[in-house]
C-alpha positions as CSV (number, residue, x, y, z in Angstrom):
1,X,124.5,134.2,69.0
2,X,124.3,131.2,71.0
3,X,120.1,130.8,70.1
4,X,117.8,132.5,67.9
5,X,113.8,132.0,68.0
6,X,110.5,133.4,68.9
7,X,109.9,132.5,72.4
8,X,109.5,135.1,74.6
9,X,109.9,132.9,77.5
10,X,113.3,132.1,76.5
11,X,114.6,136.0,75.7
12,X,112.9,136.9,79.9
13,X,115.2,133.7,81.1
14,X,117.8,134.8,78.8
15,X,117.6,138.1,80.6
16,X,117.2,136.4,84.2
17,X,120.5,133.9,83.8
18,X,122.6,137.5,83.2
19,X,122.8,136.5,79.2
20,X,122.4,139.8,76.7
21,X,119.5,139.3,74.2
22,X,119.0,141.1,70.8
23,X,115.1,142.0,70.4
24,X,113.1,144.0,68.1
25,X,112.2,147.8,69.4
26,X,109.9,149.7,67.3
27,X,112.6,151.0,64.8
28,X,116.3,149.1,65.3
29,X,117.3,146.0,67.1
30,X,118.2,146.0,70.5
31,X,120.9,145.1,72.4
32,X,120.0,144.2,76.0
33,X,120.1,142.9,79.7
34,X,119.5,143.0,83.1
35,X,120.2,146.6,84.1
36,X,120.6,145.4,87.8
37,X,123.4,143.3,87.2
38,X,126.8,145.2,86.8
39,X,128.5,142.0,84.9
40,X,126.0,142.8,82.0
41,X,125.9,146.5,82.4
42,X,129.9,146.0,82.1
43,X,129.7,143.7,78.8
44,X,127.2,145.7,77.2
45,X,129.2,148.8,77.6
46,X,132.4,147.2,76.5
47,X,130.6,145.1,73.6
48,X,129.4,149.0,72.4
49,X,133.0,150.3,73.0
50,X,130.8,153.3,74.9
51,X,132.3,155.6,77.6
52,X,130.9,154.7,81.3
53,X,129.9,157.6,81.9
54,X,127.8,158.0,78.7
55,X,125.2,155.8,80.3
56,X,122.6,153.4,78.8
57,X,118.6,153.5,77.9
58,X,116.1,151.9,80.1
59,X,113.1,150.6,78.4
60,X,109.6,149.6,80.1
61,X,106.7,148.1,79.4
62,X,104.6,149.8,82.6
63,X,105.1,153.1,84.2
64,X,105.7,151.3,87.6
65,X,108.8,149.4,86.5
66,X,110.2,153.3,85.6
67,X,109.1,155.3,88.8
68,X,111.5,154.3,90.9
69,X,114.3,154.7,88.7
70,X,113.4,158.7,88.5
71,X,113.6,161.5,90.3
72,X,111.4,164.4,88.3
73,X,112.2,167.5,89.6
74,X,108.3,169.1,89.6
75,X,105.1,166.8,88.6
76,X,105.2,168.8,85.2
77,X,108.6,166.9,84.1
78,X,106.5,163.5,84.7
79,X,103.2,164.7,83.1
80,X,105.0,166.0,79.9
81,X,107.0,162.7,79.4
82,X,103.3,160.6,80.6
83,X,101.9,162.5,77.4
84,X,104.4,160.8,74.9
85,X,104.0,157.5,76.6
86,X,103.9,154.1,76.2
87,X,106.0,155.1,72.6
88,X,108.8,155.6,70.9
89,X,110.4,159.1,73.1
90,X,112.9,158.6,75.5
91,X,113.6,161.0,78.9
92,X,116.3,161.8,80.6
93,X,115.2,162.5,84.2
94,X,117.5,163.1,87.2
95,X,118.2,159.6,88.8
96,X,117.7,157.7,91.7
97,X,119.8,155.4,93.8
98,X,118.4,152.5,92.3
99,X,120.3,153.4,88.6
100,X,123.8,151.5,89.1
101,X,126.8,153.5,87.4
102,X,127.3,152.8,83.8
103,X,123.5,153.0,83.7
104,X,123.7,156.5,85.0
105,X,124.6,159.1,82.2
106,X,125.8,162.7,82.8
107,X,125.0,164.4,85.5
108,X,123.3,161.4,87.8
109,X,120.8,161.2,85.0
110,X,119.1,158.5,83.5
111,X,117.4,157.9,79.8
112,X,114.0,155.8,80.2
113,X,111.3,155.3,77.5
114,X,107.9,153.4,77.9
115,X,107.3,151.5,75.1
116,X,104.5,149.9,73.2
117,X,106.2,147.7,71.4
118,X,104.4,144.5,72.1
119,X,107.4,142.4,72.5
120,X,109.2,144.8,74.5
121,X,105.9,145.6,77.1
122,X,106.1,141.7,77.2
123,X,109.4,140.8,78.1
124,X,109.7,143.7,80.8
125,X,105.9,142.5,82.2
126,X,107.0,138.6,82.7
127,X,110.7,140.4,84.5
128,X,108.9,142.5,86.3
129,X,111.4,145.2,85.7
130,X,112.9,147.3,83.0
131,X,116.0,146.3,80.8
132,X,119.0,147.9,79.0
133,X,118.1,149.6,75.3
134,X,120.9,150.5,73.6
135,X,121.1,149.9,69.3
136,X,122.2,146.8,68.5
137,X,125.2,148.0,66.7
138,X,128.9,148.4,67.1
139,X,129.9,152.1,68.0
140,X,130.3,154.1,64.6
141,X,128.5,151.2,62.6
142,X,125.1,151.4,61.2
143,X,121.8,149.3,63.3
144,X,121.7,145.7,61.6
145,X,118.2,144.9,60.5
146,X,118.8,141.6,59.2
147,X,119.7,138.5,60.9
148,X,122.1,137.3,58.8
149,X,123.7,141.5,59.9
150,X,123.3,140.5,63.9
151,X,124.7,137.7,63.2
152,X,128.0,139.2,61.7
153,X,128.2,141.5,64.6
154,X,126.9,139.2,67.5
155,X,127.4,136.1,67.2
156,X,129.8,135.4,69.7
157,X,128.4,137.9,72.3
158,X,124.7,137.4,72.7
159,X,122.9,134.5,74.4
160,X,120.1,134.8,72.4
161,X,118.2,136.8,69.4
162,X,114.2,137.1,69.7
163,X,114.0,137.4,66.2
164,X,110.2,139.1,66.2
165,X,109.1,141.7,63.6
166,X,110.6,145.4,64.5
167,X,107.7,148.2,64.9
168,X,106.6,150.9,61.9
169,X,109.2,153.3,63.0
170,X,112.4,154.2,60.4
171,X,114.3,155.8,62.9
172,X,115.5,155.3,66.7
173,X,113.5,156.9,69.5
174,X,113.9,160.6,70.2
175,X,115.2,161.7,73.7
176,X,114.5,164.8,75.5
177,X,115.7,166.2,78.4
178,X,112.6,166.5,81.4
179,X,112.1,169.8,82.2
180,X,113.3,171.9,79.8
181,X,112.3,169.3,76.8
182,X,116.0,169.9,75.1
183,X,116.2,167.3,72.0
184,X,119.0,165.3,72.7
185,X,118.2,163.4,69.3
């Protein structure tokens, strides 16, 4: 890790310059970026050792920043996923031209959650946009919750750590599939 600190302000032009930033989520650490950028959708994927076509998590702080990344087959789809929403469920909703590949999972899909994690809903509001949310962890390893644990993994490979109090969950989001409401996890 190139930086650690508090400033939220640093992590959004951390985020801006193409750099990937660790910040708290409300149950793990995550790893993240500029979704929009493939250079950072690229690292992050090959940082995670995870499959291209697997696709990444968006995360959001407004509903506006995720509307345009969606395509909900029938108002329903939105509505049920509005009722779990800002929190700590993730959807996978058919997506739109907007999602770049390696974003994209299965199927032209795409996982987005609304969050209410302050820090989260605060980076995303001063972007103006939605970032990557994927675990903060090495495929097959456990989520670190420590610094000294991000630290170990990261340290060469992030720009910077917000190093901010995770939320009151004990486990990562769930995620559904719109429609039928399949649990993914």
């Amino acid at each position: 890790m190139n930086a650690v600190g508090t400033a939220v302000n640093q992590a959004v032009q951390t985020v801006q310059q193409g750099g990937l930033l660790i910040y708290p989520t409300e149950a793990v650490y995550g790893l993240g970026g500029d979704y929009q950028q493939a250079a950072v959708v690229a690292q992050i994927l090959h940082l995670k050792q995870r499959p291209i076509d697997q696709g990444l998590i968006l995360v959001a702080g407004h509903i506006q920043q995720i509307l345009p990344l969606i395509l909900p087959e029938t108002g329903d789809h939105l509505a049920i996923a509005l009722n779990t929403w800002p929190g700590h469920t993730t959807w996978v909703f058919p997506a739109s031209s907007q999602v770049p590949e390696g974003v994209k999972g299965p199927g032209n899909t795409v996982a987005v959650r609304l969050s209410k994690h302050p820090v989260v809903v605060d980076v995303c509001s001063q972007l103006g946009h939605a970032i990557i949310s994927t675990s903060a962890n090495k495929r097959g390893q456990k989520s670190p919750t420590t610094r000294s644990e991000l630290a170990q993994q990261w340290f060469n490979d992030v720009t910077y750590f917000l190093d901010l109090p995770l939320g009151q969950s004990d486990k990562p989001s769930e995620i559904h599939v719109a429609g039928g409401g399949q649990k993914l996890r």
